[in-house]
Backbone as CSV, one residue per row, in Angstrom:
resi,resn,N_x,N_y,N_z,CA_x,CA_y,CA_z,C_x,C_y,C_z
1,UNK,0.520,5.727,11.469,-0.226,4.517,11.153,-1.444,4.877,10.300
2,UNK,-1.725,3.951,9.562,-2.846,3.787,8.694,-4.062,3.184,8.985
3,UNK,-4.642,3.057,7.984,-5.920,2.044,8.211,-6.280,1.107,6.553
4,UNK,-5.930,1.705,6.139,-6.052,1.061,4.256,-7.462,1.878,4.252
5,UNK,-7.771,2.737,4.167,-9.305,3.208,3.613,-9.037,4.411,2.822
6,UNK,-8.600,4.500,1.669,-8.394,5.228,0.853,-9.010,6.689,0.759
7,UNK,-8.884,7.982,0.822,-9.377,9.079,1.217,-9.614,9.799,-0.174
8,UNK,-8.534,9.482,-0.753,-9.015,9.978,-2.597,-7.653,9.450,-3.018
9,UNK,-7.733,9.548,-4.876,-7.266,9.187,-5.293,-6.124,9.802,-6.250
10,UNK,-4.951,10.452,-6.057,-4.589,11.755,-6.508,-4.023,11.319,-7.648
11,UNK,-3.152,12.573,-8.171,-2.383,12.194,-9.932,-0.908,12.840,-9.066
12,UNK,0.180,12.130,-9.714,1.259,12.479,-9.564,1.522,13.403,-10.382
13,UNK,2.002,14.588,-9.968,2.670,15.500,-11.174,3.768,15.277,-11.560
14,UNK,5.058,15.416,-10.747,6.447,14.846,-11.246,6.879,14.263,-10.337
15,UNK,8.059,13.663,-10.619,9.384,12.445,-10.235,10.192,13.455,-10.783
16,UNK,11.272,14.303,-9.895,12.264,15.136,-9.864,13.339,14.292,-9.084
17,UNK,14.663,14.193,-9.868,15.507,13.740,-9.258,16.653,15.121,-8.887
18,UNK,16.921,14.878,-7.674,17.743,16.210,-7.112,19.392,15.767,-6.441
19,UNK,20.133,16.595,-6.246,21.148,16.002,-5.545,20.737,15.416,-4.140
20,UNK,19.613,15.469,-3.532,19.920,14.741,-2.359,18.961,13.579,-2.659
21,UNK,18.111,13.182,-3.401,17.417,11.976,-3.927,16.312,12.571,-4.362
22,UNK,15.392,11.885,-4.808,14.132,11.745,-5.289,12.781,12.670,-4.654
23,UNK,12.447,13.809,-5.463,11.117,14.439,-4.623,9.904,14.039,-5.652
24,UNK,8.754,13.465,-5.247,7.658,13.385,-5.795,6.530,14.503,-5.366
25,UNK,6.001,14.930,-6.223,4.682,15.813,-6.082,3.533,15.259,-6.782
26,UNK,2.397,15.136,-5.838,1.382,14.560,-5.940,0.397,16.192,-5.867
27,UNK,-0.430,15.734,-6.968,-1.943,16.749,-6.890,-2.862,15.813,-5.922
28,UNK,-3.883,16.909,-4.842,-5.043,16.524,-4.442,-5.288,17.583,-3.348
29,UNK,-6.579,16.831,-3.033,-7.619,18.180,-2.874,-7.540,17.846,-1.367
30,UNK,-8.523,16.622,-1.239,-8.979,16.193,-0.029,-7.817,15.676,1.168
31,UNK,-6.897,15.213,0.896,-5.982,14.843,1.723,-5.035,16.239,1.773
32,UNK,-5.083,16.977,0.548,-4.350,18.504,1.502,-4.564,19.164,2.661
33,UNK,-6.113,19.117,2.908,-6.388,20.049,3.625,-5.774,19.112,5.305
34,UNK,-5.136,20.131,6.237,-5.478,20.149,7.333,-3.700,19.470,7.598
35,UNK,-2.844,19.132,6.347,-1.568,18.679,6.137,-0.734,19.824,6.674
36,UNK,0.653,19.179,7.222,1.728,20.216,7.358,2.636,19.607,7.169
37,UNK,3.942,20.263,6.718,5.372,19.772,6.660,5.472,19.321,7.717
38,UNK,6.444,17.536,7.320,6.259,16.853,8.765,5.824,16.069,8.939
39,UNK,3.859,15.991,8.367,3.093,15.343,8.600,3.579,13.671,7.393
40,UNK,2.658,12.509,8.284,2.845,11.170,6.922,1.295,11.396,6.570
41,UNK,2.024,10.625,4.957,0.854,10.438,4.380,1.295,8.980,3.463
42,UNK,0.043,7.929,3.020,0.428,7.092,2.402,-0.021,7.631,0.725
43,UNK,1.130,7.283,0.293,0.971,7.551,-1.274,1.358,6.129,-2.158
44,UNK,0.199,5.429,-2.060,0.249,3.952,-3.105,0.597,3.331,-1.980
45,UNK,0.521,2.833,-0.578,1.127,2.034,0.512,2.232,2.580,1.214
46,UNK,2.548,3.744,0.673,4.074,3.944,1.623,3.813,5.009,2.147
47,UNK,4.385,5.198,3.634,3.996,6.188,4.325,5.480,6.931,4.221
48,UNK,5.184,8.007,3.379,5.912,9.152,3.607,5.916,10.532,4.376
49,UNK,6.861,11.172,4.097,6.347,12.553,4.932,6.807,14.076,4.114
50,UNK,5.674,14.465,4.310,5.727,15.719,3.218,6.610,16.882,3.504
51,UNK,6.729,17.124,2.781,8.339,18.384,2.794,7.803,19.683,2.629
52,UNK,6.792,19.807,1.078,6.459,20.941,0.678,5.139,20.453,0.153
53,UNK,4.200,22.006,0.914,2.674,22.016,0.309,3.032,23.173,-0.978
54,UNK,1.512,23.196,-1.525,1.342,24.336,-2.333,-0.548,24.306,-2.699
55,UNK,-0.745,25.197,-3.010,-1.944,24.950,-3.414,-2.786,23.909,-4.148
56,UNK,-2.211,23.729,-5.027,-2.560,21.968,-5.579,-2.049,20.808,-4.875
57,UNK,-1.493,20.669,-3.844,-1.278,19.194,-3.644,0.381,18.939,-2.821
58,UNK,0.965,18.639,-2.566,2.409,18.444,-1.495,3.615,17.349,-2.193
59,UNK,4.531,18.079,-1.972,5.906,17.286,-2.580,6.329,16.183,-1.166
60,UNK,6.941,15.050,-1.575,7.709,13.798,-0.613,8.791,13.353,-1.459
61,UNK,9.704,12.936,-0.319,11.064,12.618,-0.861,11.167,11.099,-0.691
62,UNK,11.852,10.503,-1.730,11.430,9.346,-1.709,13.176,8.844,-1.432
63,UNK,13.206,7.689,-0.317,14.595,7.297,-0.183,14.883,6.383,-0.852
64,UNK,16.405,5.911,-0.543,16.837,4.536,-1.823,15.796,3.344,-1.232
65,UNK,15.457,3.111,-0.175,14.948,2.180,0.480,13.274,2.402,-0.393
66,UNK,12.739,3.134,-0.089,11.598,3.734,-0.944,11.725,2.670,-2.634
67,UNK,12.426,3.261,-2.910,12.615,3.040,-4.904,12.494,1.518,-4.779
68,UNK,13.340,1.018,-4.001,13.943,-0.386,-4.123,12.809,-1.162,-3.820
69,UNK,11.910,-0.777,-2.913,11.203,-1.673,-1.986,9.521,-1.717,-3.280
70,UNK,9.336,0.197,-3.800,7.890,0.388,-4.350,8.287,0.498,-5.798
71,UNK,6.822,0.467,-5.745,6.642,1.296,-7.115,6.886,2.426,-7.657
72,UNK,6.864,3.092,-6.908,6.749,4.872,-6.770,8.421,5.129,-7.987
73,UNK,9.286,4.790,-7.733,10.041,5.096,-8.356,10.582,4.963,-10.347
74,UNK,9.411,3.921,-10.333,9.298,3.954,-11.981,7.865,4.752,-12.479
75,UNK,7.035,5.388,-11.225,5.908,5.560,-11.550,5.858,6.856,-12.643
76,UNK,5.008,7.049,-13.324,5.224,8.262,-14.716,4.360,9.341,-14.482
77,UNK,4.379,10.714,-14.456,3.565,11.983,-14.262,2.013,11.302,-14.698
78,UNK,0.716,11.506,-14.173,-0.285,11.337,-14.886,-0.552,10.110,-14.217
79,UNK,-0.211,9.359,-12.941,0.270,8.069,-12.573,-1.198,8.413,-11.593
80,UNK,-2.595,7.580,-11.211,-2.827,7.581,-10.541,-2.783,7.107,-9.122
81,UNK,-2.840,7.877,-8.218,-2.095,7.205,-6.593,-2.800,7.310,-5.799
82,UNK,-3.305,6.361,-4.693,-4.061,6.456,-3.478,-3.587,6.630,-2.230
83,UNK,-4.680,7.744,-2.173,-3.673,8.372,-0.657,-4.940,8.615,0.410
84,UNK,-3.850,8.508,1.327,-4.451,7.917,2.703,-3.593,9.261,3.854
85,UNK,-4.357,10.081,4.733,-3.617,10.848,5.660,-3.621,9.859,6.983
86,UNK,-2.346,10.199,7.886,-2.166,9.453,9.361,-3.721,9.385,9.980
87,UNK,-4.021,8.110,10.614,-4.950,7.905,11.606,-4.626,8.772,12.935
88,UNK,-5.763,9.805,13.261,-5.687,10.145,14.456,-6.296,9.334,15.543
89,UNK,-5.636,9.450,16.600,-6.609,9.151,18.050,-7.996,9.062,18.090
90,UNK,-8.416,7.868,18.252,-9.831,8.598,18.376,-10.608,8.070,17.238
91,UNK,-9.905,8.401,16.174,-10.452,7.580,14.768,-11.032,6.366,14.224
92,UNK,-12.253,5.990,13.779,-12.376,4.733,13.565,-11.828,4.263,12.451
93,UNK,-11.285,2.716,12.929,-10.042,1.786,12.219,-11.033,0.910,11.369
94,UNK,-11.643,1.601,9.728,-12.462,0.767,9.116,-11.651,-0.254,8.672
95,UNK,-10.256,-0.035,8.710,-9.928,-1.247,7.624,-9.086,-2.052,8.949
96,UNK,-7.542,-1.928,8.671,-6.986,-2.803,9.846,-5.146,-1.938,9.898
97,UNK,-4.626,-2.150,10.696,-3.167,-1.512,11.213,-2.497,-1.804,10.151
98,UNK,-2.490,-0.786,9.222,-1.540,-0.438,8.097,-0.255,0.036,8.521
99,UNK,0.821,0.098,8.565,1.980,0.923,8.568,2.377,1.730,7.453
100,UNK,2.353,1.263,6.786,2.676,2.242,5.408,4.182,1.540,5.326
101,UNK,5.069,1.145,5.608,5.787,-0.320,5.333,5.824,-1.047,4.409
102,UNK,6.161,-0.685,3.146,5.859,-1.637,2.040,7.044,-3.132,1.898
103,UNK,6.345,-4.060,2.164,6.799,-5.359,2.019,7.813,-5.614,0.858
104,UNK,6.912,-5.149,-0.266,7.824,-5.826,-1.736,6.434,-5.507,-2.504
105,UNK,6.568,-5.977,-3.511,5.710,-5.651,-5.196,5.173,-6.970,-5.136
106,UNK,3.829,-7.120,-5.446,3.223,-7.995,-6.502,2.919,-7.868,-7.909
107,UNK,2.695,-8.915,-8.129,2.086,-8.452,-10.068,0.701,-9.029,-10.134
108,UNK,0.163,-8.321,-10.702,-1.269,-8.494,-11.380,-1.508,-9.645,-12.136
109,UNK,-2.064,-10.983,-11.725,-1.968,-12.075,-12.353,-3.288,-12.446,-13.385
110,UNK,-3.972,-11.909,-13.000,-5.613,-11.805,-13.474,-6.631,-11.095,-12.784
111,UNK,-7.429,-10.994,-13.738,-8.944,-9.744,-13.063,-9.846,-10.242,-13.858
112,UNK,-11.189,-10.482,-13.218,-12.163,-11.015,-13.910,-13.102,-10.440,-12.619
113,UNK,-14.199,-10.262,-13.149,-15.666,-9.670,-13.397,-16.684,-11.073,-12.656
114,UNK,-17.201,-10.541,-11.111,-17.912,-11.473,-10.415,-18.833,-10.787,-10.162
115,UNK,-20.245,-10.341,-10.614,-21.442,-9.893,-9.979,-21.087,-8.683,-10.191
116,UNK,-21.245,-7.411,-9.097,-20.392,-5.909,-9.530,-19.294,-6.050,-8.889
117,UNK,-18.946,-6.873,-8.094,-17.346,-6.832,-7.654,-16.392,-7.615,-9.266
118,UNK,-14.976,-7.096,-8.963,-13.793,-7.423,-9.523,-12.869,-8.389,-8.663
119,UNK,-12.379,-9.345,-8.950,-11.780,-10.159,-8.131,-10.357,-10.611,-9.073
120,UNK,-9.426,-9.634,-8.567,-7.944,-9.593,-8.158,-7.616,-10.624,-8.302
121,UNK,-6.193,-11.218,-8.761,-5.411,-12.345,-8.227,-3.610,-11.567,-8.480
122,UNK,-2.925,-12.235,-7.550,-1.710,-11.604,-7.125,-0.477,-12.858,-7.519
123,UNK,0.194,-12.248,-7.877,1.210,-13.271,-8.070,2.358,-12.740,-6.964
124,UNK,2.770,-12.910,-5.697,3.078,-12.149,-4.574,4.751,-13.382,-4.878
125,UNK,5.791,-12.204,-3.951,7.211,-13.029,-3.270,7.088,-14.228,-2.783
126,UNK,7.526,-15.204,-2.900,6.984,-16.723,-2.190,7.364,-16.384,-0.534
127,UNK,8.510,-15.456,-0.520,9.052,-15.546,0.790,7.850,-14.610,1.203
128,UNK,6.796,-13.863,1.106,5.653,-13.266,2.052,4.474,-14.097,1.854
129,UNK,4.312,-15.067,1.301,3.050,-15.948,1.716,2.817,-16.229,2.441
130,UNK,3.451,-16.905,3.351,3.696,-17.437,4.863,2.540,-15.847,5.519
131,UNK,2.423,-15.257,5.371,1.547,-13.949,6.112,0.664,-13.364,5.426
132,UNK,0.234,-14.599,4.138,-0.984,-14.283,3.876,-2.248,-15.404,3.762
133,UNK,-3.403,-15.241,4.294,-4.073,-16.411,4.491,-5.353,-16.270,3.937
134,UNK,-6.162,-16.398,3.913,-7.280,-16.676,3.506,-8.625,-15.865,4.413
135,UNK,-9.135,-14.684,4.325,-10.177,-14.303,5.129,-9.236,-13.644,5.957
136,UNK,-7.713,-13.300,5.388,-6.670,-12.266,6.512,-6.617,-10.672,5.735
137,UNK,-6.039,-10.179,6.172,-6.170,-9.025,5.552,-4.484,-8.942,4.852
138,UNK,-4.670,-7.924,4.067,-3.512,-7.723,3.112,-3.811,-5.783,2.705
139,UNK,-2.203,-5.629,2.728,-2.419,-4.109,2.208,-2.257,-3.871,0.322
140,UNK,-2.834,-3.454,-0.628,-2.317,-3.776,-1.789,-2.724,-1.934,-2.123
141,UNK,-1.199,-1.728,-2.397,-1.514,-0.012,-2.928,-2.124,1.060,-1.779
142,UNK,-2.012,0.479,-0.431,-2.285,1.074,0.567,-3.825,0.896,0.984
143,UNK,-4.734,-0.206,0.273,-6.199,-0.665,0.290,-5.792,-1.412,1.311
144,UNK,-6.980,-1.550,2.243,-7.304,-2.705,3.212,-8.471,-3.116,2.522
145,UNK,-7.947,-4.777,2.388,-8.777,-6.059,1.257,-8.109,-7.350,2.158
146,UNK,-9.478,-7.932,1.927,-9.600,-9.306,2.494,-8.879,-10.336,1.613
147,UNK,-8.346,-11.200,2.068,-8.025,-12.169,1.127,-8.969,-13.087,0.986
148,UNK,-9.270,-13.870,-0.251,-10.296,-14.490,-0.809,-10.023,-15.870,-0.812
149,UNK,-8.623,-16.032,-1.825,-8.294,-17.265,-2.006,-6.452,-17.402,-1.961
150,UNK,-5.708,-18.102,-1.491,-4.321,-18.536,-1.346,-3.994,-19.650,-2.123
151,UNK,-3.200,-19.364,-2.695,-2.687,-20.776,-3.730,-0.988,-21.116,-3.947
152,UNK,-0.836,-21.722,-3.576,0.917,-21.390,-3.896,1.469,-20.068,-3.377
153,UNK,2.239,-19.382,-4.933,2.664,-17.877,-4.637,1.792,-16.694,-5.206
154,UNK,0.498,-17.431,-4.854,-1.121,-16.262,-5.851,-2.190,-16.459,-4.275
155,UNK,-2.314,-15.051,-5.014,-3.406,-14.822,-3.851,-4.389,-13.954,-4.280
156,UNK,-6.028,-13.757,-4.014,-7.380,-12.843,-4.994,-7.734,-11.730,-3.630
157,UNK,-8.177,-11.224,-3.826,-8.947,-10.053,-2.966,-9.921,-10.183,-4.060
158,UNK,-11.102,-9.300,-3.517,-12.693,-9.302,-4.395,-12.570,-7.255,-4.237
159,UNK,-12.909,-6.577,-5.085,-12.816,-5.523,-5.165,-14.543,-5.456,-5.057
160,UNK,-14.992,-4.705,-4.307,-16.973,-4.273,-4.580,-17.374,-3.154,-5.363
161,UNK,-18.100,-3.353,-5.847,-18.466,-2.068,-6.575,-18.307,-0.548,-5.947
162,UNK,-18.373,-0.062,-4.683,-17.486,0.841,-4.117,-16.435,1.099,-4.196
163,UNK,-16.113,0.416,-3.849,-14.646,0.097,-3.891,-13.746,0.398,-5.038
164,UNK,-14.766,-0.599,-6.127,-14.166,0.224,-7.881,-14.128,1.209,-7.705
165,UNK,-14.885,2.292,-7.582,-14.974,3.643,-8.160,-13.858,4.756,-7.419
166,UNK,-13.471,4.363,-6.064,-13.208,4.932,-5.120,-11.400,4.391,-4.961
167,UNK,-10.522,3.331,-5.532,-9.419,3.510,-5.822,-8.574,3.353,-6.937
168,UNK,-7.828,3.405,-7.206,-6.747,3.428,-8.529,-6.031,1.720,-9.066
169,UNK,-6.481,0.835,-7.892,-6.006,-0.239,-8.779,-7.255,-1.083,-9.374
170,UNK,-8.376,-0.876,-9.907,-9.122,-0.927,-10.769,-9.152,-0.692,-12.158
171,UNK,-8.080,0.371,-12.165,-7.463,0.892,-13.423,-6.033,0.447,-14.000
172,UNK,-5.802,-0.305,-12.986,-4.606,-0.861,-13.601,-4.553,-2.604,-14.507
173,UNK,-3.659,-3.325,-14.879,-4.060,-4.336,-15.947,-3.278,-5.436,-15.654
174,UNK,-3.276,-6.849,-16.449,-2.688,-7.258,-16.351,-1.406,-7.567,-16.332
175,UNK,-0.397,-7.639,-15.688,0.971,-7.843,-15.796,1.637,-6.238,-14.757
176,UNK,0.553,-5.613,-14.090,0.955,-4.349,-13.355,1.568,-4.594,-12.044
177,UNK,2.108,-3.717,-11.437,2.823,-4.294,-10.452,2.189,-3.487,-9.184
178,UNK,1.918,-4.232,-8.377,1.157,-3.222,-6.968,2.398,-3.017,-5.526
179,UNK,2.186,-2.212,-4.820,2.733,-2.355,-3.325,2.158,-3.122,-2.533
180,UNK,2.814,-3.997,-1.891,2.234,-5.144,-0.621,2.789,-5.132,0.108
181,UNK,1.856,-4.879,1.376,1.961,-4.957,2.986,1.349,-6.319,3.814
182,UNK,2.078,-6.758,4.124,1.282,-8.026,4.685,1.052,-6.975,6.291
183,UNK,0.429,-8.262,6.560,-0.273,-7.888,8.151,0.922,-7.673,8.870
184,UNK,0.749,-6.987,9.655,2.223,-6.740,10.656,1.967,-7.630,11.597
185,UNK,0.833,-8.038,12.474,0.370,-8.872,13.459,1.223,-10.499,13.221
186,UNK,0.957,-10.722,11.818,1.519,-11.901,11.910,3.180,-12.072,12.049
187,UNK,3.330,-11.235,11.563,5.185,-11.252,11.603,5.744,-10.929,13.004
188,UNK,4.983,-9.900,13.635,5.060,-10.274,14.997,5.022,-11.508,15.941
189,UNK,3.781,-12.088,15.487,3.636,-13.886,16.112,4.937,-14.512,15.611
190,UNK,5.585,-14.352,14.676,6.631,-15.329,13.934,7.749,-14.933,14.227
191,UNK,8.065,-13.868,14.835,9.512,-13.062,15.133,9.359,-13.738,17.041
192,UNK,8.347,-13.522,17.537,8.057,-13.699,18.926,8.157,-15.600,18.998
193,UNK,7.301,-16.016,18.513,7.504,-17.754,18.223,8.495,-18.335,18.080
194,UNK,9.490,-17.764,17.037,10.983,-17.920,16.553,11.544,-17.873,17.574
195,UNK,11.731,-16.417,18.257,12.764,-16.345,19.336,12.799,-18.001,20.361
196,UNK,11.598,-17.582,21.035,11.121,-19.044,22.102,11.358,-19.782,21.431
197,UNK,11.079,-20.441,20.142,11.521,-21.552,20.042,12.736,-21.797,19.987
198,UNK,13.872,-20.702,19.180,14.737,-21.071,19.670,15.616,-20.915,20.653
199,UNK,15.164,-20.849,21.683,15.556,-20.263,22.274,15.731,-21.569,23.625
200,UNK,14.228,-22.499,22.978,14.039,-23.630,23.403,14.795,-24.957,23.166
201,UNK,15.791,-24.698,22.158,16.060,-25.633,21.064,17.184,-26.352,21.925
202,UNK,17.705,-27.590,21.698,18.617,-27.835,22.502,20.245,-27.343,21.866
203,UNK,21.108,-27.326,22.791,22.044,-26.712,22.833,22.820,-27.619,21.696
């Protein structure tokens, strides 16, 4: 499990395709240390698990489920990625219960310039709106961000001037495509609600 609080921001070195699927190697400093084969790590929202360290940074294998679901699989060497190591015990939860679970892709609908924050807008799946609300949280690229505003199938987060400096979708543009995690909490209420209700329903 996660938290969305971004630990640094690494560079992908390659996208190697092999006979048994897809290995990515990511450079970084700060999320190497203290890693072992085995261990997850989120790279752009998805919690993978690393195969091979090396001195610069750790290789992950990415499954068909992986490609289909992220980004990661069109992503290009030189690609910046935010990475996040497993929450330990004990740890404080600045952001909120990430899984590393990527939902589906949004696209970058607009970015405009509010005070020193940046404020996002998402053009998200219609079928994951339903689990995103207003003042709820949302995972985008493995960030824990508030939602601002809900509209249809668009939704804003406010990026803060911290925040700029400190992850990788600041640098990305219009028409880009992000990883999205909705809240797990709510899909829980709606899987649990569903059942009972129907469960209630008449025969």
């Amino acid at each position: 499990m996660f938290t969305g609080i971004v630990e640094e921001v690494g560079t992908l070195r390659s996208l190697d395709r092999t006979v048994d699927g897809v290995r990515m190697w990511v450079d970084a400093a700060v999320v190497r240390e203290g890693l072992a084969p085995g261990d997850s790590v989120s790279v752009d929202g998805a919690c993978l698990t690393i195969s091979v360290l090396d001195a610069a940074g750790f290789a992950v294998g990415l499954s068909p489920e992986t490609l289909r679901r992220t980004t990661l699989g069109t992503a290009m060497p030189g690609t910046r990625v935010n990475l996040e190591r497993a929450v330990r015990v004990g740890d404080r939860l600045g952001g909120h219960y990430v899984q590393g679970h990527v939902d589906g892709t949004a696209t970058i609908a607009a970015m405009r310039e509010e005070g020193d924050s940046l404020v996002v807008t998402f053009e998200a799946p219609i079928a994951l709106m339903p689990y995103i609300v207003e003042k709820g949280f949302v995972t985008i690229d493995g960030i824990s961000l508030t939602v601002t505003e809900r509209r249809g199938s668009k939704f804003s987060v406010a990026l803060v001037a911290y925040t700029r400096e400190h992850v990788g979708l600041a640098h990305k543009s219009r028409g880009g495509l992000v990883n999205l995690e909705v809240d797990i909490i709510a899909k829980y209420v709606e899987s649990i609600l569903g059942e009972r209700l129907g469960a209630m329903a008449p025969a």
